[in-house]
C-alpha positions as CSV (number, residue, x, y, z in Angstrom):
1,X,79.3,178.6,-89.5
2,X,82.3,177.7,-87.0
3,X,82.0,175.6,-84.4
4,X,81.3,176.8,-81.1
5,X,81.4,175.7,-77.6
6,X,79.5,177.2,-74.4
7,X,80.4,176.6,-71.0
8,X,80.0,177.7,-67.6
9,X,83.0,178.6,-65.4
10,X,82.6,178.4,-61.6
11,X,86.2,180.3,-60.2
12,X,86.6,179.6,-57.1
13,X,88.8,181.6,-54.3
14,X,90.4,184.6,-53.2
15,X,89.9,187.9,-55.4
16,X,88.4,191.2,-55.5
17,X,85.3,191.2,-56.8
18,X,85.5,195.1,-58.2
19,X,88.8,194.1,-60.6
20,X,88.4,190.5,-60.9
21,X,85.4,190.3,-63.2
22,X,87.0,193.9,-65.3
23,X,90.1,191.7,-65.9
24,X,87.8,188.7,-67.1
25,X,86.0,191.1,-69.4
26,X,89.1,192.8,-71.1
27,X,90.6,189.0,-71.8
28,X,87.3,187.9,-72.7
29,X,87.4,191.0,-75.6
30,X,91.2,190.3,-76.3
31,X,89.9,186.5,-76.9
32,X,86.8,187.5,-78.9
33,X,84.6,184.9,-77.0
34,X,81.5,186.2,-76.1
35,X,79.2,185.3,-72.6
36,X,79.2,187.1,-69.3
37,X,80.4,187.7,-66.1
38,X,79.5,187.8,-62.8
39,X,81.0,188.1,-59.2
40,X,78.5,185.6,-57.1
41,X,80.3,186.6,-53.4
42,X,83.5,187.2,-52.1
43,X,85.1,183.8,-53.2
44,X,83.0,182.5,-56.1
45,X,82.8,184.3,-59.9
46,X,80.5,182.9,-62.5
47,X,81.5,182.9,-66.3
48,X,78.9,182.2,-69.1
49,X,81.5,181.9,-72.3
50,X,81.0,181.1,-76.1
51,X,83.2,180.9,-78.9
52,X,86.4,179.0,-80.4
53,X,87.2,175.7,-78.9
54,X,90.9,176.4,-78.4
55,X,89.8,180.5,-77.1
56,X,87.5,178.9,-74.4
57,X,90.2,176.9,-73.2
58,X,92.5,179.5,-73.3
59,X,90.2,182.3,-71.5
60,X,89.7,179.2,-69.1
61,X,94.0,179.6,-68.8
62,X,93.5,183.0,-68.2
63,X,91.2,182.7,-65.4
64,X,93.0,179.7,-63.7
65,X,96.1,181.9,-63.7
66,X,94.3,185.4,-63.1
67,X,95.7,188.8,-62.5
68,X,98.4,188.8,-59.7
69,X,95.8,190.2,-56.8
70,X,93.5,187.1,-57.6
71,X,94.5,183.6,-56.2
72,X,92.2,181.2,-57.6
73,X,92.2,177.7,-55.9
74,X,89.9,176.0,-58.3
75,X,87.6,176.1,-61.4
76,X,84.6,173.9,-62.3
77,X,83.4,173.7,-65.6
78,X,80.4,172.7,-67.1
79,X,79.3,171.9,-71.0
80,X,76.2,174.1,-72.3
81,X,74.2,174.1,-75.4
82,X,75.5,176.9,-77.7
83,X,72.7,179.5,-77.7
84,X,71.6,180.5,-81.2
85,X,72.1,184.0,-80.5
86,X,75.9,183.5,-79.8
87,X,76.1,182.6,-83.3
88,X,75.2,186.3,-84.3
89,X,77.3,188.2,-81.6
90,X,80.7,186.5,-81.3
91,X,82.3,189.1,-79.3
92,X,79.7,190.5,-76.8
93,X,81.0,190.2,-73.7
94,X,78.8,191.9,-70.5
95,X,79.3,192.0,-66.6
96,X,76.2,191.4,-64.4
């Protein structure tokens, strides 16, 4: 079984929250990470991600860098514990 990592991604600042989260999703497929998405208000999205070490970072890249209506001023990021059932769906990726 790879190794896996889960973390949560708190994006912080200016973006529309009908695109945003569609962009996240299609890099999120292109990345073949799996997790969700979700827009929490106008300034703040939420990401819950799983997968590759190095794809994580790199969707966490992505996201710092965004599409070019989106200007994100900062991300936190927090470690999870891998869920099990990431382990049997490594490339379902939803938005809430």
């Amino acid at each position: 079984m790879p190794k896996l990592v889960t973390v949560t991604l708190l994006i912080h600042g200016q973006f529309p929250n009908d695109t945003f989260p569609e962009w996240i999703l299609s890099r999120a497929k292109r990345l073949n990470v799996s997790g969700w998405v979700k827009a929490s208000g106008d300034h703040l999205v939420e990401i819950f991600l799983s997968g590759d070490p190095i794809l994580v970072d790199a969707m966490e890249v992505a996201c710092s860098l965004g599409p070019i209506d989106a200007q994100v001023s900062s991300i936190d990021k927090k470690q999870e514990n891998t869920p099990e059932e990431h382990y049997r769906h490594p490339a379902l990726f939803i938005r809430y």
